[in-house]
VEXDREN-2710 file (C-alpha; in Angstrom, 1 decimal):
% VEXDREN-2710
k/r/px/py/pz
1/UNK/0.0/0.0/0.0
2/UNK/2.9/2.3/0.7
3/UNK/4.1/2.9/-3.3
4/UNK/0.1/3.3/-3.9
5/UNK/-0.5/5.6/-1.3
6/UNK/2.4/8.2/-1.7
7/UNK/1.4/7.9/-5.7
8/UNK/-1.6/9.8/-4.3
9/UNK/0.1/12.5/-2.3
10/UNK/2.2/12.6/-5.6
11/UNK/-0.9/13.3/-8.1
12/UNK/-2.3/16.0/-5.6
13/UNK/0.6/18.0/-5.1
14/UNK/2.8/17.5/-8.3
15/UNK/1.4/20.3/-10.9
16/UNK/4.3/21.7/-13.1
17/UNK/7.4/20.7/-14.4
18/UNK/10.2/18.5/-12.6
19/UNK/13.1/20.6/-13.0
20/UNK/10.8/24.2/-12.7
21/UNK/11.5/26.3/-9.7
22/UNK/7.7/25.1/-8.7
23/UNK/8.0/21.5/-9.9
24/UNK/11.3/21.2/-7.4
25/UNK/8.9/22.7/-4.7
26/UNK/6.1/20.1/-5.0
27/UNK/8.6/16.9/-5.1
28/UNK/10.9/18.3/-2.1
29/UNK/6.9/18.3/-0.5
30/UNK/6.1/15.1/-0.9
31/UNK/9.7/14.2/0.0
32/UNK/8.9/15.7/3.5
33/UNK/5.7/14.1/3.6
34/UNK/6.7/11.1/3.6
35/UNK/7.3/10.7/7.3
36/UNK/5.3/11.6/10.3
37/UNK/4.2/15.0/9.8
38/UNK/0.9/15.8/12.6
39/UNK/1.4/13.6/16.1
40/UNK/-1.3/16.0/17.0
41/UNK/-4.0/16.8/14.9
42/UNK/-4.0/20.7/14.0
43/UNK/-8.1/21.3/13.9
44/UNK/-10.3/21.5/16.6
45/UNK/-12.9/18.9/17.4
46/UNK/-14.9/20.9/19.6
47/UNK/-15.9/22.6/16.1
48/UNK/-15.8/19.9/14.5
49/UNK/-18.5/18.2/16.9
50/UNK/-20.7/21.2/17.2
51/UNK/-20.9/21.4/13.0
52/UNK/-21.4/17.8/11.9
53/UNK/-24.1/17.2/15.4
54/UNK/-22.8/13.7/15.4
55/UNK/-26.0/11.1/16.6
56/UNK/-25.9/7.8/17.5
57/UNK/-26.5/6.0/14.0
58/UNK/-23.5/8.6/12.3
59/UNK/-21.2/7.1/9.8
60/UNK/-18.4/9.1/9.9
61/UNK/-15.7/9.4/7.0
62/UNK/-12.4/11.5/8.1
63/UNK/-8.8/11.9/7.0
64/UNK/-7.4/10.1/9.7
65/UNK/-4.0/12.6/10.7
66/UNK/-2.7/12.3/13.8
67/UNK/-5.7/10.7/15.2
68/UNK/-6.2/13.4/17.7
69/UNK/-9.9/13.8/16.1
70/UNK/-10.9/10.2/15.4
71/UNK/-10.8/9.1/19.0
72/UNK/-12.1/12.5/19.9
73/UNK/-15.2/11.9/17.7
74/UNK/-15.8/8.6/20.0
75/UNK/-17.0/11.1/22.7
76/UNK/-19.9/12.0/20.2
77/UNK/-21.2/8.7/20.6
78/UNK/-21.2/7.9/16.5
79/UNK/-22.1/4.2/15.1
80/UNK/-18.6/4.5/12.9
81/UNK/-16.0/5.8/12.4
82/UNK/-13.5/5.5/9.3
83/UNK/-10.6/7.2/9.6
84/UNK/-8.5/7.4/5.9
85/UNK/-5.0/8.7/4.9
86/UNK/-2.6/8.3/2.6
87/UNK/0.4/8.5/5.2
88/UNK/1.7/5.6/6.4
89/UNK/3.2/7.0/9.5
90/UNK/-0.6/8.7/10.3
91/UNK/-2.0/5.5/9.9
92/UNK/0.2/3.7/12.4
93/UNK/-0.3/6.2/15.3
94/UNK/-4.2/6.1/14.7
95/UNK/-3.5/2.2/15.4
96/UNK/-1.5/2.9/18.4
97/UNK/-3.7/5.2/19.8
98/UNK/-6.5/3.1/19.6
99/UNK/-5.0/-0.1/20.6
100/UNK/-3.4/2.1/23.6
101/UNK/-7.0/3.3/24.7
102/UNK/-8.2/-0.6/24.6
103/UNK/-5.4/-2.3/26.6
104/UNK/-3.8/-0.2/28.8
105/UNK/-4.9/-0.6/32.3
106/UNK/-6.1/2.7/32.9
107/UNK/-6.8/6.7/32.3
108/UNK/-3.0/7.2/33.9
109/UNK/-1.2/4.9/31.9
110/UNK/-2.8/6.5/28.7
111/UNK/-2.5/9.6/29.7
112/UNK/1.3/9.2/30.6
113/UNK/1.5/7.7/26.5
114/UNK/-0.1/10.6/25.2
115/UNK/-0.3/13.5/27.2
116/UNK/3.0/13.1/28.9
117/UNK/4.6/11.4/26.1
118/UNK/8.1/11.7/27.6
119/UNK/8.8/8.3/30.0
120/UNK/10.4/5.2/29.9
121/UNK/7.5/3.6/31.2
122/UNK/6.0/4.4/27.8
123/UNK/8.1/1.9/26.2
124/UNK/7.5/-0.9/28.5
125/UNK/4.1/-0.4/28.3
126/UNK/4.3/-0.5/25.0
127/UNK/6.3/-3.8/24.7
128/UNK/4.3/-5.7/27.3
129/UNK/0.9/-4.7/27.0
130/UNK/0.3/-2.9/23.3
131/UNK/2.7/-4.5/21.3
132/UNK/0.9/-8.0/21.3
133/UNK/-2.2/-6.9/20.2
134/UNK/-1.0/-4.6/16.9
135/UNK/-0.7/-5.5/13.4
136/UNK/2.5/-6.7/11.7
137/UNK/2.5/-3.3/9.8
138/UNK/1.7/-1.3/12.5
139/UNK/4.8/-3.1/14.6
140/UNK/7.2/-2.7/12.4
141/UNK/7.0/1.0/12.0
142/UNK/7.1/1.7/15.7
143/UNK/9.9/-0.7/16.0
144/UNK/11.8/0.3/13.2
145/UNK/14.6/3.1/12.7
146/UNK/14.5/6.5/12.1
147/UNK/16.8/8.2/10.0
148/UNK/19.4/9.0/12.4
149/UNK/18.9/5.0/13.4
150/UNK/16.4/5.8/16.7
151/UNK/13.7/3.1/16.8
152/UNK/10.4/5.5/16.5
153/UNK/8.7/4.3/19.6
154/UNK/11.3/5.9/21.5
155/UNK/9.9/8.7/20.8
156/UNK/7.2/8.2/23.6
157/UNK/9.9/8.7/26.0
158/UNK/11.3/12.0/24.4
159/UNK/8.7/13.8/23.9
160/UNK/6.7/13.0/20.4
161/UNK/5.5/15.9/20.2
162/UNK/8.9/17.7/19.2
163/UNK/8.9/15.2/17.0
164/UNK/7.4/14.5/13.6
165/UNK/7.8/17.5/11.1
166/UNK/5.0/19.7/12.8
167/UNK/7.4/19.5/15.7
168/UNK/10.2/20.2/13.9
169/UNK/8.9/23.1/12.1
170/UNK/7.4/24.7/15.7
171/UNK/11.0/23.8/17.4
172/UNK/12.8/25.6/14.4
173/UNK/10.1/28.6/15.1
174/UNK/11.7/28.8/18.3
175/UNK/15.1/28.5/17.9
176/UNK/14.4/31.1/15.3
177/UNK/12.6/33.3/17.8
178/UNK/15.6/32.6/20.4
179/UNK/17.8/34.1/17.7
180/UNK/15.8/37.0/17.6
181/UNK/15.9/36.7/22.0
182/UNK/12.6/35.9/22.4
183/UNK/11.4/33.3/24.1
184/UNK/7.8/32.1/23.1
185/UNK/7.1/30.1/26.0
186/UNK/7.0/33.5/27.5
187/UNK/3.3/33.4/26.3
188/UNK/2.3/30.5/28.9
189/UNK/3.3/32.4/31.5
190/UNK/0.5/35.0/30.9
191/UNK/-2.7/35.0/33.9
192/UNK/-5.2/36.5/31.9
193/UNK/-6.2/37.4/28.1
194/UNK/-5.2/41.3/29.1
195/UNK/-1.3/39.8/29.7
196/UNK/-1.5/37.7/26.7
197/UNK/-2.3/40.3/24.0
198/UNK/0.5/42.7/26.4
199/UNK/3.0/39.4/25.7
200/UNK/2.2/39.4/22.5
201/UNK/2.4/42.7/21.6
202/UNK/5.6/43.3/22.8
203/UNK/7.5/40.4/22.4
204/UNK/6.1/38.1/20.1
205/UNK/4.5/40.5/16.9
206/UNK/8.1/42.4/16.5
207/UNK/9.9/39.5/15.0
208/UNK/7.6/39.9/12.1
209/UNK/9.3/42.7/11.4
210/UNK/13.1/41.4/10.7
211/UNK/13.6/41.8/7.8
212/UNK/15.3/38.4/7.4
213/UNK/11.6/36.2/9.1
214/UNK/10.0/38.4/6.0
215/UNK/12.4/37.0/3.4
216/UNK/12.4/33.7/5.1
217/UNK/8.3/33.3/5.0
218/UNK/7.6/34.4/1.9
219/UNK/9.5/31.5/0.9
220/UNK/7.1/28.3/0.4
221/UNK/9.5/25.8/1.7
222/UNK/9.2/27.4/4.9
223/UNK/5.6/26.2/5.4
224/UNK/6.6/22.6/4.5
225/UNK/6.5/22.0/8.5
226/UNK/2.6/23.2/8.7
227/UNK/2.0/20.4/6.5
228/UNK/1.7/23.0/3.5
229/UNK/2.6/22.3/-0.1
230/UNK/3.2/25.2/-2.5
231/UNK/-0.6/25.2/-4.3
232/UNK/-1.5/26.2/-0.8
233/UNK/1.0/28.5/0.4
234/UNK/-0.5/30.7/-2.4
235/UNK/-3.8/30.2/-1.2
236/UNK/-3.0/31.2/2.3
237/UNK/-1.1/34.4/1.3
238/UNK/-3.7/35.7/-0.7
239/UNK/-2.9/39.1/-2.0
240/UNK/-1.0/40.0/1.5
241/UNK/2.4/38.9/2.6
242/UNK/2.8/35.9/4.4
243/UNK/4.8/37.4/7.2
244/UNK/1.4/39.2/7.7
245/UNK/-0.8/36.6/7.0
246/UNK/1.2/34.5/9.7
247/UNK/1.2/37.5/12.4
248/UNK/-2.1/37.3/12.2
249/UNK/-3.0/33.8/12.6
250/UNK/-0.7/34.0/15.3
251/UNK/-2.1/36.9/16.9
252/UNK/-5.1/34.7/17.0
253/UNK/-3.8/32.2/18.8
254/UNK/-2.1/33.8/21.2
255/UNK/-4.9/36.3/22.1
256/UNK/-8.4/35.0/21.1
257/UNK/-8.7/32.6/23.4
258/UNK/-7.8/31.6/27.0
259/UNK/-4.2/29.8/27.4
260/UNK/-5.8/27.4/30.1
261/UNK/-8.4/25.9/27.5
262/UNK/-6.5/26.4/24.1
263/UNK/-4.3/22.8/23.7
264/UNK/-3.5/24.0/20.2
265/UNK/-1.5/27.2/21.9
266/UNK/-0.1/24.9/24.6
267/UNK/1.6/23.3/22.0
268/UNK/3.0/25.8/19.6
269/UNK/4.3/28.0/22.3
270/UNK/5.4/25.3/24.4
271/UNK/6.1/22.1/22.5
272/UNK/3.4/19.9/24.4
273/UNK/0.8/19.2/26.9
274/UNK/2.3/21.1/29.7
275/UNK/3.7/17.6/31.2
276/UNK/-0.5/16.4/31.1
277/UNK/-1.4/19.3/33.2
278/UNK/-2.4/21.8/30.7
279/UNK/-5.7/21.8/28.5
280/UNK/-6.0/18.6/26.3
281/UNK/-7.7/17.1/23.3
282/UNK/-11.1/15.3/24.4
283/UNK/-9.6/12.0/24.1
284/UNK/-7.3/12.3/27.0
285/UNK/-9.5/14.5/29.2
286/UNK/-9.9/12.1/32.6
287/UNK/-13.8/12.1/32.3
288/UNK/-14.0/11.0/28.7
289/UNK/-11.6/7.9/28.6
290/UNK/-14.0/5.0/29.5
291/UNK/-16.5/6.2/26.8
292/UNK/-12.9/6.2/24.4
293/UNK/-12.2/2.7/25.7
294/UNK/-15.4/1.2/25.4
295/UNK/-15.9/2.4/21.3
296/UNK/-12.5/2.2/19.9
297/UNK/-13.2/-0.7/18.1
298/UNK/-15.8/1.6/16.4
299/UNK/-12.8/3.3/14.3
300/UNK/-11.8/1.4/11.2
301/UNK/-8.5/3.0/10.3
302/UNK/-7.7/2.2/5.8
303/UNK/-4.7/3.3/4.3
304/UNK/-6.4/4.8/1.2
305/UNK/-7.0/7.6/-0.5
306/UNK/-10.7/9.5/0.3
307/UNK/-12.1/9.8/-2.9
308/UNK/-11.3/6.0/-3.6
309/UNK/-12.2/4.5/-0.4
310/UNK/-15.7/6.0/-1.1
311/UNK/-16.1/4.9/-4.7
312/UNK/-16.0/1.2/-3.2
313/UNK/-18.9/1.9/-0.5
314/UNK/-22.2/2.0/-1.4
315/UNK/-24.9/4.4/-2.0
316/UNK/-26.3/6.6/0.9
317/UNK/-23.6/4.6/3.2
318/UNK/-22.1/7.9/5.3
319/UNK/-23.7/11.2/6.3
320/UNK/-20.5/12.9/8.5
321/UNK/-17.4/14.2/6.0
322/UNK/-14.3/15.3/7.5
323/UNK/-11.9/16.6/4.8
324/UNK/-9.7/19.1/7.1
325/UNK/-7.6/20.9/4.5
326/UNK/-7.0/18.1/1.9
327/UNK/-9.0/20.2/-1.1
328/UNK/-6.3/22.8/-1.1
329/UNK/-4.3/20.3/-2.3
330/UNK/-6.6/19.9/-5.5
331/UNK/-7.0/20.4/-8.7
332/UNK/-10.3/20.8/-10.4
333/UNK/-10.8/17.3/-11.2
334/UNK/-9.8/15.7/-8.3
335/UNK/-12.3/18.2/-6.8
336/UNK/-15.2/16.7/-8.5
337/UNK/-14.5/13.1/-8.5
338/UNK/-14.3/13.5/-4.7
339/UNK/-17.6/15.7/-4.6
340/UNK/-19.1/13.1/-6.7
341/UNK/-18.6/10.1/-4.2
342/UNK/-19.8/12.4/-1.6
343/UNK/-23.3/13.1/-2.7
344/UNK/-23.5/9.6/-4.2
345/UNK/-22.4/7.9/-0.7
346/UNK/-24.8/10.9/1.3
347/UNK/-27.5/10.0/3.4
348/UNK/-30.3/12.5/4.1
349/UNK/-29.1/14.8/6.7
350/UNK/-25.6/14.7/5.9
351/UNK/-22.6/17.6/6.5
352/UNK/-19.7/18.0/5.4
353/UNK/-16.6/19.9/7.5
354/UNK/-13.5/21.2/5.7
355/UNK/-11.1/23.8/6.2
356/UNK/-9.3/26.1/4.0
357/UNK/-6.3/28.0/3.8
358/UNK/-7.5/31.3/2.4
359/UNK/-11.0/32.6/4.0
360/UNK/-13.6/31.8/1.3
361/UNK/-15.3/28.3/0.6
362/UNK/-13.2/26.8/-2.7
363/UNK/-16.1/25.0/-4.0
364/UNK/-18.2/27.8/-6.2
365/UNK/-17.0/27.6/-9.9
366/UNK/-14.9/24.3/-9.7
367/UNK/-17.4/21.8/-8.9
368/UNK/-20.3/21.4/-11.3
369/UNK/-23.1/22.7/-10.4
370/UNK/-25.2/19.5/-10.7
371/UNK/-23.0/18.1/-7.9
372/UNK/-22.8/21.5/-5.4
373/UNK/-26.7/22.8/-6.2
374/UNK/-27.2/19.1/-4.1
375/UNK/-25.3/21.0/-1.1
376/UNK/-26.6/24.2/0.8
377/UNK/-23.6/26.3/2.2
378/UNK/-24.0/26.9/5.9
379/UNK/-22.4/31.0/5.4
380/UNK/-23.3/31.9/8.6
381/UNK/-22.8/29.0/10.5
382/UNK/-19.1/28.7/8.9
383/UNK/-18.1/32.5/10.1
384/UNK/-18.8/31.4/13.7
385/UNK/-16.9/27.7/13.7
386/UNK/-14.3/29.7/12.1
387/UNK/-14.2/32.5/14.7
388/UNK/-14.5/29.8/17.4
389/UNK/-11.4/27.2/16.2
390/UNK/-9.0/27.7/18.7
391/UNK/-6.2/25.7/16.1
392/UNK/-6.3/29.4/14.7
393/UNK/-4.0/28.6/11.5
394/UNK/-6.8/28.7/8.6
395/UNK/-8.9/30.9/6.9
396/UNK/-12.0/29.3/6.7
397/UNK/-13.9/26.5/8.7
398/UNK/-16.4/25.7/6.0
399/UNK/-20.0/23.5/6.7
400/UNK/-22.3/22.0/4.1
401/UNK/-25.8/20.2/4.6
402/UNK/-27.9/17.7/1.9
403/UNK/-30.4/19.7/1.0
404/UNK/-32.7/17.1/1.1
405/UNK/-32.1/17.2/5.5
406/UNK/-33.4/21.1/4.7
END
């Protein structure tokens, strides 16, 4: 599946010439995206779960990522869950998250795995109690090497979330900031949203001003790290400079919403969960890890690209999409092919959740209207989940309903 699979990411991000200055761009992409890119998911589920209204009988259909989401959705209560990607690493920590949430003894133990994510204990747990239950695949990725000849499950003992190249890219923002003598964890230290805009302000916005972080972001292989390929690092700059474009996103992370319940800033400004005792995902909040337990074997986790994993299921066989940013990635084609198996696979009552680089929904004028006149846009609704997403990084959190539900 792995040749198959990075095919995909190849047809979706490869648009121009090899040896062009944008052709280089797309292939030293999918080069990096080879690898583990998200060990936490970067959209919120609260949003998520408040726009699809998840029920009991949901089939839900989601790009799997770091898995953050998937066993975050289980909290919703939904019949299903398939979780799809085209990233091999992605798909083995969904597996290990799950299989962690089924067989380790308790809420501590799986908290210390993923929340902590920094102890020895993390590795015997995973050899006696985890290991025996995964898939040969799924094994031999966590047991095999990294590049510099690490075994990758080791990384549950340093720290995975400075790993991966998400944590890369946020440890190279603050070595980068260091450079500049600022340090961003300064921003955790703020008591109230008054001291975080007054952190901010004064220490964190100026470094948008070097003249050297301008040059440096307007280059596209300086987003590689957010998981963003060249098609979209045009989409996110817009008609502004990205050194603006990113200030602002920023600002909104730092100052829209309170440190103490904002995971997502947690993370960027301090490379983690705050050793567990910070703000987490649903999944590893204390109160929610018997209903994670008791449903994981609800989440069937393919290796597969979206669009074909849905041409295979049958009509009116899903009514919850989850595309996170993957249609940034697309051309016009691949747009309707995968709008196509949506409606086709649609039950009545059926929303679709995807996010966007740039602020406007992507849809009007590239997929037909026989396909999108099936869909009514949720304008309204979409401002406010994307006001509300504490991730802060996109544009646009976009909703679409069946009109038939309407």
């Amino acid at each position: 599946m792995a040749a198959p699979a990075h095919q995909n990411v190849t047809r979706a991000v490869h648009r121009h010439r090899h040896l062009s200055k944008q052709g280089l761009l797309e292939r030293a992409f999918t080069f990096a995206f080879r690898g583990l890119v998200y060990a936490q998911i970067w959209e919120d589920p609260a949003v998520d779960m408040e726009a699809l209204a998840i029920t009991p009988d949901s089939h839900v259909v989601t790009i799997a990522s770091g898995g953050c989401n998937v066993l975050s959705y289980l909290t919703a209560d939904p019949a299903k869950i398939t979780a799809v990607d085209l990233n091999t690493a992605h798909i083995a920590l969904n597996k290990l998250k799950l299989m962690a949430a089924r067989t380790l003894p308790d809420h501590a133990a799986f908290h210390r795995f993923f929340a902590q994510a920094d102890s020895k204990e993390n590795i015997a747990a995973y050899r006696d109690i985890v290991a025996p239950h995964l898939d040969e695949a799924t094994r031999r990725y966590w047991e095999g090497r990294d590049l510099i000849g690490r075994r990758r499950i080791g990384g549950f003992a340093r720290g995975i979330y400075k790993h991966g190249l998400l944590g890369r890219f946020i440890g190279a923002a603050h070595l980068l900031a260091r450079v500049h003598g600022v340090d961003l964890r300064r921003m955790l230290a703020a008591t109230s949203r008054a001291e975080q805009r007054e952190i901010f302000e004064r220490e964190v916005a100026p470094i948008f001003d070097r003249a050297f972080v301008r040059w440096l972001t307007s280059q596209p292989a300086s987003l590689f790290g957010l998981g963003i390929p060249p098609a979209q690092f045009e989409a996110l700059a817009g008609d502004a400079r990205m050194d603006v474009v990113l200030k602002a996103r920023l600002e909104k992370l730092a100052c829209d919403f309170d440190l103490k319940d904002n995971y997502f800033a947690v993370q960027a400004f301090g490379r983690g969960y705050d050793g567990g005792e910070g703000p987490l995902p649903p999944y590893l909040q204390a109160a929610n890890h018997d209903a994670v337990r008791a449903r994981a074997d609800r989440v069937d986790v393919r290796h597969a690209n979206f669009t074909d994993f849905l041409r295979e299921q049958p009509d009116a066989s899903a009514d919850r999409y989850i595309l996170l940013d993957a249609q940034d990635w697309m051309d016009d084609e691949q747009l309707n092919a995968l709008w196509a198996q949506i409606t086709r696979t649609a039950r009545p009552g059926a929303r679709v959740l995807f996010r966007t680089a740039g602020e406007p929904s992507i849809l009007p004028g590239r997929v037909v209207d026989a396909v999108l006149d099936r869909w009514a846009y949720q304008a309204e609704a979409s401002l406010d989940y994307t006001a509300r997403d504490r991730s802060a990084i996109y544009g646009g959190v976009h909703l679409y309903v069946l009109k038939d539900a309407l």
